[in-house]
TORROVEX-39841 format. One record per residue: x, y, z of N, C-alpha, C in turn. Coordinates in pm, whole numbers, plus 32768, in hexadecimal, padded with zeros to 4 digits. Layout:
REM TORROVEX-39841
XYZXYZXYZ ...
REM end
This chain:
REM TORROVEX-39841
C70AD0BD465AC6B5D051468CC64AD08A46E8 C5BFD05646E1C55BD09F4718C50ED034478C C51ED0664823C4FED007486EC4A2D01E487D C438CFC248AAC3B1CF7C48A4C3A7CFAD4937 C327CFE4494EC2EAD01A49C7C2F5CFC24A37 C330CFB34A80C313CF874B21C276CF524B53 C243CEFD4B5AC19FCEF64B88C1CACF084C25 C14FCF3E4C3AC13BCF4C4CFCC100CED64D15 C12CCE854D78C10BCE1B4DB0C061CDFB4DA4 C007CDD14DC9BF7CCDE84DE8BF81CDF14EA3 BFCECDBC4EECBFA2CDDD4F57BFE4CE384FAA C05ECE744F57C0AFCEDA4F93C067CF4F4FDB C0AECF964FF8C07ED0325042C03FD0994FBD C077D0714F5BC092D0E54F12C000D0CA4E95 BFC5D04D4EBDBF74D0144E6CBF06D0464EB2 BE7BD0104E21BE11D04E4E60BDE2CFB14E9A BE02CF3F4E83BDE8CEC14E90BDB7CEB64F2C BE1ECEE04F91BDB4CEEC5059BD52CF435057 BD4DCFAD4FD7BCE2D00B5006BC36CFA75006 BC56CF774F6EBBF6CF284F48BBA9CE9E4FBF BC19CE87500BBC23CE1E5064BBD2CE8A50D4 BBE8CEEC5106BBACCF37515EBB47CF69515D BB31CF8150DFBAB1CFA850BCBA07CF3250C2 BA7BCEA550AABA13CE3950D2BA0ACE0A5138 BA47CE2B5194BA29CE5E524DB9EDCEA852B2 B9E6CF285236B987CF7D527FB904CF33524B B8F8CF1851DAB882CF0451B7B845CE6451FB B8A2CDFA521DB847CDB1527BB82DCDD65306 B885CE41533DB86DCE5A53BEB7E9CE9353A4 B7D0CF01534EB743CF3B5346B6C7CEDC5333 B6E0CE6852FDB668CE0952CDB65ACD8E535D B6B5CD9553A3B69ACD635414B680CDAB54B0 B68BCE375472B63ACEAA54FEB5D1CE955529 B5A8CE5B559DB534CE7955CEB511CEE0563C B57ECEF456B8B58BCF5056E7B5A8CFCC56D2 B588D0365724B5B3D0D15713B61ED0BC5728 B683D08C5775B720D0A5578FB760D0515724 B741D01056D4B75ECFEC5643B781D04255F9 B70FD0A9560CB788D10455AEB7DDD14B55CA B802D1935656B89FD1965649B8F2D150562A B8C3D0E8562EB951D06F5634B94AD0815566 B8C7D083551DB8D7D0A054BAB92ED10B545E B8FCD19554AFB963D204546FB9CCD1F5549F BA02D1F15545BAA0D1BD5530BAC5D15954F3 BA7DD0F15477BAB5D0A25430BABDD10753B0 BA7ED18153A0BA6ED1BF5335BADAD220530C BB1BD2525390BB73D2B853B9BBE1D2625378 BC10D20A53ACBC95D1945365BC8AD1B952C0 BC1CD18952B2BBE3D13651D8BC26D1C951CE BBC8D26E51FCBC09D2AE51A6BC85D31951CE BCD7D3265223BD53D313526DBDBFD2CC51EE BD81D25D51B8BDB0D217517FBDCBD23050E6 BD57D26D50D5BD2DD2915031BD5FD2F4502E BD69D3585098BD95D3E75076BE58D3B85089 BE7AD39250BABF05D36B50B6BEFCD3125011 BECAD2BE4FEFBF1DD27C4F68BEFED2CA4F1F BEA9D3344F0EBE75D3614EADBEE9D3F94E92 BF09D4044F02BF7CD4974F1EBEFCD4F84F08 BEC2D5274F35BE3BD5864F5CBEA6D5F84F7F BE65D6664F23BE89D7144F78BE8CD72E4FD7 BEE0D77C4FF7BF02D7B250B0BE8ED7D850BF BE28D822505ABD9DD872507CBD2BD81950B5 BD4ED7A05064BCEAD72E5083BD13D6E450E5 BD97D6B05121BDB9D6555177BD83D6F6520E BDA6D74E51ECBD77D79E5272BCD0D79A5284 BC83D7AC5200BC05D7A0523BBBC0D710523D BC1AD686522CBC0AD6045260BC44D63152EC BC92D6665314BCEAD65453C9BC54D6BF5412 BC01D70153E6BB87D729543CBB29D6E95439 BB14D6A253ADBAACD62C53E1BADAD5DC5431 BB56D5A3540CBB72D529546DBB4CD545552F BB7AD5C65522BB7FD5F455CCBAC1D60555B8 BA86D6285591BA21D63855B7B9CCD5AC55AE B9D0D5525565B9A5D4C3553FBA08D47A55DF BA45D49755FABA86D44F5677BA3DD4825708 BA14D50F56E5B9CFD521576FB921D504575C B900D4D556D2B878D4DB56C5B840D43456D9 B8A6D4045699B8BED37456D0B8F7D3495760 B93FD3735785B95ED35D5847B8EED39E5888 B88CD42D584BB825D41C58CAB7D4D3BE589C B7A9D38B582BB744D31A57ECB735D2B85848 B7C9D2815879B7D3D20D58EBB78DD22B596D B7B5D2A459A2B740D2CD5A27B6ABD30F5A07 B6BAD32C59ADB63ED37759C2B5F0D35D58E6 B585D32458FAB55DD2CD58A2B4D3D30F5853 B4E0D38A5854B474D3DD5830B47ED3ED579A B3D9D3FD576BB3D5D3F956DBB426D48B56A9 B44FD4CA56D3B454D54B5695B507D51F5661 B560D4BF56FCB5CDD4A956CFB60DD433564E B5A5D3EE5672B57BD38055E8B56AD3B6556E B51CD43E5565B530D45954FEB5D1D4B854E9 B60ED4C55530B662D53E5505B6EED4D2550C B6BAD4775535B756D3FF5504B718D3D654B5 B6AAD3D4545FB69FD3A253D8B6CBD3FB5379 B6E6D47A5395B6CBD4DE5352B762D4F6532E B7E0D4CE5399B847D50D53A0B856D4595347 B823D3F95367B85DD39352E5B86BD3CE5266 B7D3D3DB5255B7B1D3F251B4B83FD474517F B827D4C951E5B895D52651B2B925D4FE5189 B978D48F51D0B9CED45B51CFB9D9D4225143 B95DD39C5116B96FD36350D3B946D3B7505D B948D4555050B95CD4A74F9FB9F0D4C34FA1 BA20D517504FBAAED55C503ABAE3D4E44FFB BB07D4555010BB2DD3FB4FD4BB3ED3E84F43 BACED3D04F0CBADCD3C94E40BB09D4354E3B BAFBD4AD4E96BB30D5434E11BBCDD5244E22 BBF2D5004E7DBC87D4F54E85BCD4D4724E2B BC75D43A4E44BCB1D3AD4DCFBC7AD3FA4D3F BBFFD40A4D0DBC15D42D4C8FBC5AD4914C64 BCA6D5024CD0BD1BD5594C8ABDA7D4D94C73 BDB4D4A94CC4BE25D44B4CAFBE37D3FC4C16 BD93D3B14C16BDA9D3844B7ABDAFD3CA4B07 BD82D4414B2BBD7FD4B64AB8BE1CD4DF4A88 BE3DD4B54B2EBEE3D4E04AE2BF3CD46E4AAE BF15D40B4AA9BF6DD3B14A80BF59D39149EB BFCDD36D499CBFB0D3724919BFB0D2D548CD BFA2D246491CBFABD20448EEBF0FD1B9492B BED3D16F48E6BE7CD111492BBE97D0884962 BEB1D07D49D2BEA9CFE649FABE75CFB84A5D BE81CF5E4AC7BE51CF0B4AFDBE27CF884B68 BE56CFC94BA7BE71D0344BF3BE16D09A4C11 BDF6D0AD4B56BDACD1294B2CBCEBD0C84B41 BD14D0504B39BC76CFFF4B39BC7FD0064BB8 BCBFCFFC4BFBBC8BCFB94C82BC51D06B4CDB BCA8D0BE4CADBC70D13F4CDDBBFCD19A4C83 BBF9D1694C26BB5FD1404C08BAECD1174C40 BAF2D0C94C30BAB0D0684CA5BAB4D0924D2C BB01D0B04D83BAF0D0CF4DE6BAAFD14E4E09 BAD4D19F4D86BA87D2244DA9B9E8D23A4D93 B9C1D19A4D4CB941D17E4D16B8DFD14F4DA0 B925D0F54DCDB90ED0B24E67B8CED0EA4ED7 B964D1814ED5B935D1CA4F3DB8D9D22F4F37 B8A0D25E4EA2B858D27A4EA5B7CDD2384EB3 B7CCD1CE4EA9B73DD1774EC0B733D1814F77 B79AD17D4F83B78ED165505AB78CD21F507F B7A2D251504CB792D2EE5060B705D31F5055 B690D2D24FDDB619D2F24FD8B5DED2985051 B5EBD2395056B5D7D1F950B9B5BED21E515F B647D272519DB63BD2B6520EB613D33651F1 B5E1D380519DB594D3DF517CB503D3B35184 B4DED3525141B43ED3105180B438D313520D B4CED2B65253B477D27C52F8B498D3495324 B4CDD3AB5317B4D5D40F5357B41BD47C5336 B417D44952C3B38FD4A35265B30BD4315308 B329D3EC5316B297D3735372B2C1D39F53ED B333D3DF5420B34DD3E9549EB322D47454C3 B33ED4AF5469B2D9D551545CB27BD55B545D B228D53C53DEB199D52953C3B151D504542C B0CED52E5437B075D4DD54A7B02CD45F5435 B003D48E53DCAFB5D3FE53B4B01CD3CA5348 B00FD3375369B05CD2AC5343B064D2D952B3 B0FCD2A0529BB138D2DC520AB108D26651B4 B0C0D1D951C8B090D1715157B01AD1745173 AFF2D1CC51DEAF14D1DC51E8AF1CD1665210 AE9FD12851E8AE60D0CC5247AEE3D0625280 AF63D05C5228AFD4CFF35260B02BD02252D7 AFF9D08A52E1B046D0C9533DB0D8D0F6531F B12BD1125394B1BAD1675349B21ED0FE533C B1F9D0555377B26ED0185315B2CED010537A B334CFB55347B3ABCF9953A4B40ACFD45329 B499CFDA5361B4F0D0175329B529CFBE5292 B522CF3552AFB51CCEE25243B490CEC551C9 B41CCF3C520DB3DDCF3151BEB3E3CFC35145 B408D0345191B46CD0A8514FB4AAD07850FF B52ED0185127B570CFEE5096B560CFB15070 B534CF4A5066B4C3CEF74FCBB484CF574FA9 B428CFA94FBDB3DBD0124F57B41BD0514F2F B4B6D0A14F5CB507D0FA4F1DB548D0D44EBE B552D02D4EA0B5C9CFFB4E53B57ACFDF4DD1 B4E8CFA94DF8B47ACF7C4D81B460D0044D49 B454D0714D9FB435D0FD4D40B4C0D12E4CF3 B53BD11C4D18B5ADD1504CE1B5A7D11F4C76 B5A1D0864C61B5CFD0364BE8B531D02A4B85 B4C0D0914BACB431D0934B77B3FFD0134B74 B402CF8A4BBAB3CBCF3F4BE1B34FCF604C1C B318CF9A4C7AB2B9CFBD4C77B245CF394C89 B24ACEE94D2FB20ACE7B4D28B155CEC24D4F B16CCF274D89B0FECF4A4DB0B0B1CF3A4E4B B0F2CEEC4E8CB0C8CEAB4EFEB0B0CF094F6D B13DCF734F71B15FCFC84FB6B157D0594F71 B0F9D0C04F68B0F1D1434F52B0C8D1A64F9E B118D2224F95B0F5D2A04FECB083D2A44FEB B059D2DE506FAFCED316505BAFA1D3A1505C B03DD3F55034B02BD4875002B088D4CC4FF1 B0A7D5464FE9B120D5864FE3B14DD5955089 B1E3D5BB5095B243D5DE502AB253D5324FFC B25ED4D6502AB277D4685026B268D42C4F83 B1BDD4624F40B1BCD4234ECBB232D48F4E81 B25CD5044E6BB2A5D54E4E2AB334D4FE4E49 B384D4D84E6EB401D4DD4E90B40FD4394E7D B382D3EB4E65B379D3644E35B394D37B4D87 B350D3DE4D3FB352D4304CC5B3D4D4244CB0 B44BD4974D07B4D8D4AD4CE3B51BD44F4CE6 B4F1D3F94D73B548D36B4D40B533D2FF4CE0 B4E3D2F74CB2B4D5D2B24C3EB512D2FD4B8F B4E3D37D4BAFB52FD3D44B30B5D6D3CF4B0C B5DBD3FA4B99B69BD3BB4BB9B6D8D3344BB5 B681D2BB4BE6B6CDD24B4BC8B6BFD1FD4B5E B650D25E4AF3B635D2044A66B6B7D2684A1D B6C6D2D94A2AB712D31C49C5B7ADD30549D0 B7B6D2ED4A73B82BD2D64AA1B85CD2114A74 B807D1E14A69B808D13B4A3CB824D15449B1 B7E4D1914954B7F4D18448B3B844D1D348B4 B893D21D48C7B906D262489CB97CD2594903 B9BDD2684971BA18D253498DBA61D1D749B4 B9DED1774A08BA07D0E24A11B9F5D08B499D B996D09D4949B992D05B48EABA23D0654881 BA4AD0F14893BA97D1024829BB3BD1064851 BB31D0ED48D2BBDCD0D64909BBB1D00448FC BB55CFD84910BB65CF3748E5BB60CF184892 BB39CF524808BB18CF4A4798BBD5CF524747 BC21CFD0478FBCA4CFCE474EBCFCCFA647C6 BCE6CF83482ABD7ECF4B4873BD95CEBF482D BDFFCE8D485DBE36CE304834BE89CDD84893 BE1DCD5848CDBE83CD044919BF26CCEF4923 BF46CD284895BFF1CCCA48ABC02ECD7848AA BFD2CDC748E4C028CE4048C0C04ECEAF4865 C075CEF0482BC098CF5447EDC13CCF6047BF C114CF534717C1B5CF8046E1C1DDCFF046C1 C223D05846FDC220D0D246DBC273D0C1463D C2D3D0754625C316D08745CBC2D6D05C4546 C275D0274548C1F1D02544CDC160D07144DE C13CD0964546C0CAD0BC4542C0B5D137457C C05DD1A1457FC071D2174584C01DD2574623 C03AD2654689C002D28646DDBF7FD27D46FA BF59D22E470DBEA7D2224734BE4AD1E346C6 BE9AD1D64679BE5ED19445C3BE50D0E34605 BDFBD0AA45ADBDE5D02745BCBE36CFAE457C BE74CF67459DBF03CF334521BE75CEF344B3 BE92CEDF441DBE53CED643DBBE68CE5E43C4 BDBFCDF6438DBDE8CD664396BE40CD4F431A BE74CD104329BED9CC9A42ABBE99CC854248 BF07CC9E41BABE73CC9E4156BED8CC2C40F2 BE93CBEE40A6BED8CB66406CBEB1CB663FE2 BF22CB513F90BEF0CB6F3EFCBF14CAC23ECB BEA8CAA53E94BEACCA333E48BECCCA3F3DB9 BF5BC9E43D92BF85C9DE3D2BBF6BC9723CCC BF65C8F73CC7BF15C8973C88BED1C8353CF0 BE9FC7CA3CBDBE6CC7313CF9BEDBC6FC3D5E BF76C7013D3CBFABC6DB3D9BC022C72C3DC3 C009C7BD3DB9C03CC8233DFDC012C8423E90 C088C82F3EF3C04DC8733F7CC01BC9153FA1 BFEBC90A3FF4BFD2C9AC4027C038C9E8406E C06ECA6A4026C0CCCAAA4069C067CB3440C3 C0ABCB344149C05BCBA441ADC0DACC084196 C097CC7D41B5C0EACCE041B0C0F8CD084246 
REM end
């Protein structure tokens, strides 16, 4: 007798389901920053999300050690942020975000790489690794305006932090409203990569873990590891013969 997989809760520990929830926390805290001491309070909301990701995801000792030096260094770059409010530290707690939010997907997409079934689990860390990369280009913009001397949208100037991620999320997904554009490198280049990455990364890995998961789950004892169950096919035998599904 062949028992049927266990599902992980959605809001358990072991799920990616709070990451997803955390991840839409950092991102209103960022769209409601107006102050400089906003963003500490931002990256120590960032330190948690991926604290978090690198625990469900079971991340390498190699990687959870060089997340434990960002974290110490994102903790002292953010605690002087609170006293002392200088552009140079603005940019370097943007800088230790953006960094945070890559160590993050690489550690979740080794996780899904290793798992051999698709489900609810495998979408949602999908997705999340899609996410954080949109908020990762994002604090890479406000760090690229805090460097730079001239304004990273030209005549719009460098923008609030919620205006970073609306342009990072419209360039990821190639939306592309136009409203908001660099007004040079490095800024237009790394607008380039993120758009290259979140169209290729959209048509092939998210598209194609929603395309074969399956709401009610996975039967190992009919279907073959990662295969799509195949629809029901019905052979009609006369006028008042029913359809038998296989």
């Amino acid at each position: 007798m062949i028992r049927a997989r266990r599902r992980t809760p959605i809001w358990s520990r072991d799920s990616y389901g709070p990451l997803m929830l955390l991840i839409a926390g950092t991102y209103v805290i960022g769209t409601v920053s107006s102050h400089r001491w906003t963003v500490s309070l931002l990256l120590f909301a960032q330190i948690g999300t991926v604290w978090y990701a690198l625990r469900v995801s079971h991340a390498h000792t190699s990687l959870r050690a060089l997340a434990a030096v960002i974290f110490l260094l994102s903790l002292v770059a953010g605690g002087w942020n609170f006293f002392d409010q200088g552009t140079t530290l603005v940019g370097l707690t943007f800088f230790a975000s953006s960094v945070l939010y890559v160590v993050a997907p690489v550690s979740i997409a080794g996780d899904l790489g290793r798992r051999r079934h698709v489900d609810r689990e495998l979408m949602l860390g999908a997705l999340a690794t899609y996410l954080m990369l949109g908020m990762a280009f994002a604090f890479s913009y406000r760090c690229i305006a805090a460097f730079q001397p001239a304004p990273f949208f030209g005549a719009q100037g460098d923008g609030t932090l919620a205006d970073s991620l609306f342009y990072s999320f419209v360039t990821l997904t190639t939306t592309g409203y136009g409203d908001l554009v660099p007004a040079g490198n490095p800024g237009r280049t790394l607008a380039v990569l993120e758009a290259l990455l979140g169209q290729l990364f959209l048509v092939t890995a998210v598209a194609k873990v929603v395309n074969v998961w399956s709401p009610k789950g996975w039967r190992d004892e009919f279907h073959s590891p990662g295969m799509a169950s195949p629809p029901p096919e019905s052979t009609n035998v006369g006028p008042n013969s029913t359809s038998t599904e296989e």
